[in-house]
N, C-alpha and C positions, 0 to 999 in steps of 0.2 A: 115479846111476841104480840100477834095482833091479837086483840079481845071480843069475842063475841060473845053473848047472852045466851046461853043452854040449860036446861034443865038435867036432873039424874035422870027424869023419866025420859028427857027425848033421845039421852046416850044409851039408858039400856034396852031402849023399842030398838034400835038400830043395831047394836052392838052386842046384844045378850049381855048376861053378868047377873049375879042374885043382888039387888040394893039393900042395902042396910042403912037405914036413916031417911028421913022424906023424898019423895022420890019429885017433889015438887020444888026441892033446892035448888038454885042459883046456880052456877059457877062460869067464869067470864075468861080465865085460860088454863094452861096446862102447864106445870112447874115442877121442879125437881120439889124431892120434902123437903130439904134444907129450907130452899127460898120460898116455898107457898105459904098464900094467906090464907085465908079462909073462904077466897072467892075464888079459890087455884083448885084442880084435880091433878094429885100426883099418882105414881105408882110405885109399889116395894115389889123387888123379887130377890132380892138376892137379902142373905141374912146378917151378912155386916155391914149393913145400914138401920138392925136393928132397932139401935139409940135413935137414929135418926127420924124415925119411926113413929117412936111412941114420944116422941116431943114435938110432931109437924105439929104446923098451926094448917094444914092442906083441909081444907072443908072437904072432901074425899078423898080416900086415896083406893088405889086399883090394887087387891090384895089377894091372897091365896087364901078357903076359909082357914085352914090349919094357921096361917101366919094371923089373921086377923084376931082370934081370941085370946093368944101373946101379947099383941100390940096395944088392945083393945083394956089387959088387962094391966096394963103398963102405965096407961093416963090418956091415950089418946083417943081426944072427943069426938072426932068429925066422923061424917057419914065413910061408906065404905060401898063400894061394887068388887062382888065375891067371884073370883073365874080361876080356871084350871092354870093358865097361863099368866100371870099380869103382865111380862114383856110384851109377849104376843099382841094381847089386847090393845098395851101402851099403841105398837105402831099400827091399829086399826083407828085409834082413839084420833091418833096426828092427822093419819087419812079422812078422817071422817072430819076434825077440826077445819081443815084446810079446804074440804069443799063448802063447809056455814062461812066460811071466810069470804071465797067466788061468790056466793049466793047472796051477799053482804053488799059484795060489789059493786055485781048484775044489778042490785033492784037499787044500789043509789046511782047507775046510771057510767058506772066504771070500767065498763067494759072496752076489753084491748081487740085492735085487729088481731086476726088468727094467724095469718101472713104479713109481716110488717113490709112494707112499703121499701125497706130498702134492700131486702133480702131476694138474692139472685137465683130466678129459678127455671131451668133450661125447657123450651115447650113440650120436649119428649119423657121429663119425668112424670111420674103419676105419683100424685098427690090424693091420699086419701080423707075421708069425711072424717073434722073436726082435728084435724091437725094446726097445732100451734107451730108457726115458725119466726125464732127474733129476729132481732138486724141483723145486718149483715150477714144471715147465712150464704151458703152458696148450695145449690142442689144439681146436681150435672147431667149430663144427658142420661136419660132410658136408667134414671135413679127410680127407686120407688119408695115410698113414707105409707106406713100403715095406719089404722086409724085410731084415731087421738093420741098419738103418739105425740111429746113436744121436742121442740128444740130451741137450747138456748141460743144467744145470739155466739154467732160466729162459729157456729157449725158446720164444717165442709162436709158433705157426700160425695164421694166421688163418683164416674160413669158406671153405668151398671151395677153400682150396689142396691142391696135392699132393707129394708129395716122395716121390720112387724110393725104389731099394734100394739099400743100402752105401754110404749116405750119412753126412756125421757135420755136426753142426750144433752150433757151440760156441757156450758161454755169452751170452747177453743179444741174440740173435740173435732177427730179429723176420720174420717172412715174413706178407707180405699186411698192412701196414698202408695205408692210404690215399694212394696218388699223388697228390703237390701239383697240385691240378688247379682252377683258381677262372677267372670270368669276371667282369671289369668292366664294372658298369652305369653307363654313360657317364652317365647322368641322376642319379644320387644318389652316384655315387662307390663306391658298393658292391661288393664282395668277394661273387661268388653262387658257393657250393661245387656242384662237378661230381660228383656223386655215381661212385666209382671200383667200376664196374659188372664188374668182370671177376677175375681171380684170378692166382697165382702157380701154375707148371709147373714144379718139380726134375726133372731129369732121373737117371740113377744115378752112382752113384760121386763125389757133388759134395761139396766141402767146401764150408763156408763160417766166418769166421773171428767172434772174438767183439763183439757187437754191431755186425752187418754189418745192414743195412736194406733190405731187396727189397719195393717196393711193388706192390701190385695194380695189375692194369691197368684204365683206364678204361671200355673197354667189352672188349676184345682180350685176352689174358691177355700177363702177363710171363713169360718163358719163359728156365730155364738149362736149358741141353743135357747131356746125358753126360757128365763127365769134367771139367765146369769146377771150377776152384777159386778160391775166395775168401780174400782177408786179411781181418784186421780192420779194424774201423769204415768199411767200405764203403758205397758209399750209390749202391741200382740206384732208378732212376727206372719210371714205370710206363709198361707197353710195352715197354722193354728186353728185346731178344733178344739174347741168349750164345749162341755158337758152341759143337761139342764140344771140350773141352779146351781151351778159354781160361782163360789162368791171370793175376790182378790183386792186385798189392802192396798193403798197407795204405793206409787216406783215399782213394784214387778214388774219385773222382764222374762216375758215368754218369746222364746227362739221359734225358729220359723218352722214348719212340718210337726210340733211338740202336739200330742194329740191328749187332752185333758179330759178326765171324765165324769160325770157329773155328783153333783153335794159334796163339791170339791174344797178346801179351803185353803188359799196362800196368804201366809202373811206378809207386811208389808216391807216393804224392796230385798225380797225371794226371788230367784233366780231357776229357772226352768230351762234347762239345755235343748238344744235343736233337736227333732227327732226322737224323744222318748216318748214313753205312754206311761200314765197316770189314771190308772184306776178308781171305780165311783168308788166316794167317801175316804181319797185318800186327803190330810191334812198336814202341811208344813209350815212348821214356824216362819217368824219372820226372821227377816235377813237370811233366809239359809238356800244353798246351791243345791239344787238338785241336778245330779251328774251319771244317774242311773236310773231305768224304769222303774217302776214302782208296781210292783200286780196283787196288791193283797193292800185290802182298807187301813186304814191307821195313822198313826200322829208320828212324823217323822220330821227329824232336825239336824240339822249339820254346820253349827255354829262353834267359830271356836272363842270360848271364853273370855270374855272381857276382864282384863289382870295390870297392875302394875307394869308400868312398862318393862324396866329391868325385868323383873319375873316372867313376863310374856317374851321377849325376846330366849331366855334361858329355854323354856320350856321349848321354842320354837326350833332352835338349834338341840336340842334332844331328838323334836319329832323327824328331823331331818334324818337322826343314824337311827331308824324303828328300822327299816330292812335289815341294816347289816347286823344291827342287835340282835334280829329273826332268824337272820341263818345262822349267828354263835351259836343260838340257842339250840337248834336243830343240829348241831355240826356235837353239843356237848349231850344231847338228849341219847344220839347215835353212838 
């Protein structure tokens, strides 16, 4: 990672946290405890990394006080910043590294155009203040970019999309292509394309991952809310409403009118049918089908068991005779 020269004291003016150990120490990056030295700030939260813990050589780590007097009393020497959270803290810590990094840049004279030079941008879009945009994007007509929003390179916006502020939009990510949308002509067999009449709605603060596919909507617009995040190679259908702060693993596939609701969580290559609703704080594993609404919060899975093959085939030609098994059963109950 890149190294810059910070103090404890200038992470916890910024960041809160209670310090334990000079608040005038050192520390130059940010590393798991396994690999930190002693010029490293790491973080503990979770408690089977215990060992891991109370043997860093991490000149800090970012600790709960309850976990730190464990650790503490285990052998491990280095300083400590005490908070409610330390995950939490971890991704304020990367935020806050990442802009001493720009700041590093700026003053040795490293600074990128905001708009590169090769990136195509139509005269009717509105581009807002402090928007980064890389190569070869493309930005379409009566698009709109909000501000400090970035985009990596080769990012398509399509016409009439819009994408908030403090946004980040990574590579080969395409907003506003055409929602799979066709009608068969029972008389010729024919495929008649639906012309996808409507647009994409970002809301702020959204990630989305690279080459992640958000389609237009048909005549309605598709719409992510506040705060959602995207993985890679995603694929929203048109129509598609995101909740705020629904977060989705890598390969899901959301079908098109599917209406999601928000502190939502899928995991990754989960499957969401056309047209259901999904309720705030509802959460599915990965790889699993969802093939019915969901209207009540919860952790819901529908995976079938990874098994020997022989055994999984058996099992598989069982689940086949579960109906007729069902009505013996009801035919011997009666």
């Amino acid at each position: 990672m890149r190294r810059v020269d910070v103090t404890l004291g200038q992470i916890v003016r910024d960041l809160g946290g209670e310090p334990v150990g000079s608040t005038s120490r050192s520390v130059t990056g940010i590393a798991s405890l396994e690999s930190a030295t002693s010029s490293d700030v790491s973080f503990f939260s979770s408690a089977k990394y215990a060992n891991q813990f109370a043997q860093s050589q991490a000149g800090c780590v970012v600790v709960k006080k309850s976990d730190w007097a464990l650790a503490h009393s285990k052998g491990y020497q280095g300083a400590a910043i005490l908070t409610d959270d330390p995950y939490v803290y971890y991704a304020r810590l990367t935020q806050w590294w990442r802009k001493q990094i720009d700041v590093d840049a700026n003053s040795a004279g490293a600074t990128q155009p905001s708009i590169h030079p090769s990136a195509v941008i139509a005269p009717s879009a509105h581009i807002a203040k402090d928007v980064v945009i890389g190569a070869l994007c493309v930005i379409e007509a009566n698009a709109v970019i909000g501000a400090r929003t970035r985009l990596a390179p080769r990012v398509t916006v399509g016409e009439g999309c819009a994408i908030g502020s403090d946004c980040i939009i990574h590579s080969g990510v395409v907003i506003g292509a055409d929602g799979f949308g066709f009608a068969l002509d029972q008389a010729t067999g024919e495929w008649l394309k639906i012309e996808q009449l409507g647009a994409v709605r970002i809301g702020n603060q959204v990630e989305i991952g690279a080459n992640t596919c958000i389609d237009r909507g048909a005549l309605e617009d598709t719409v992510l809310e506040d705060g959602v995040k995207l993985d890679n190679l995603i694929q929203i259908g048109h129509n598609v409403r995101i909740g705020k702060h629904t977060a989705m693993a890598g390969c899901v596939g959301v079908a098109g009118s599917a209406n999601i609701g928000a502190h939502c969580t899928i995991g990754g290559g989960a499957v969401v049918l056309g047209h259901l609703e999904l309720a705030d704080h509802v959460h599915i594993s990965a790889a699993s089908v969802v093939t019915r609404s969901i209207h009540l919060a919860g952790n819901y899975t529908g995976i079938f068991p990874l098994d020997d093959n022989n055994q999984w085939e058996k099992n598989a030609a069982t689940l086949k005779q579960l109906h007729a098994l069902r009505d013996r059963i009801k035919k011997l109950e009666n």
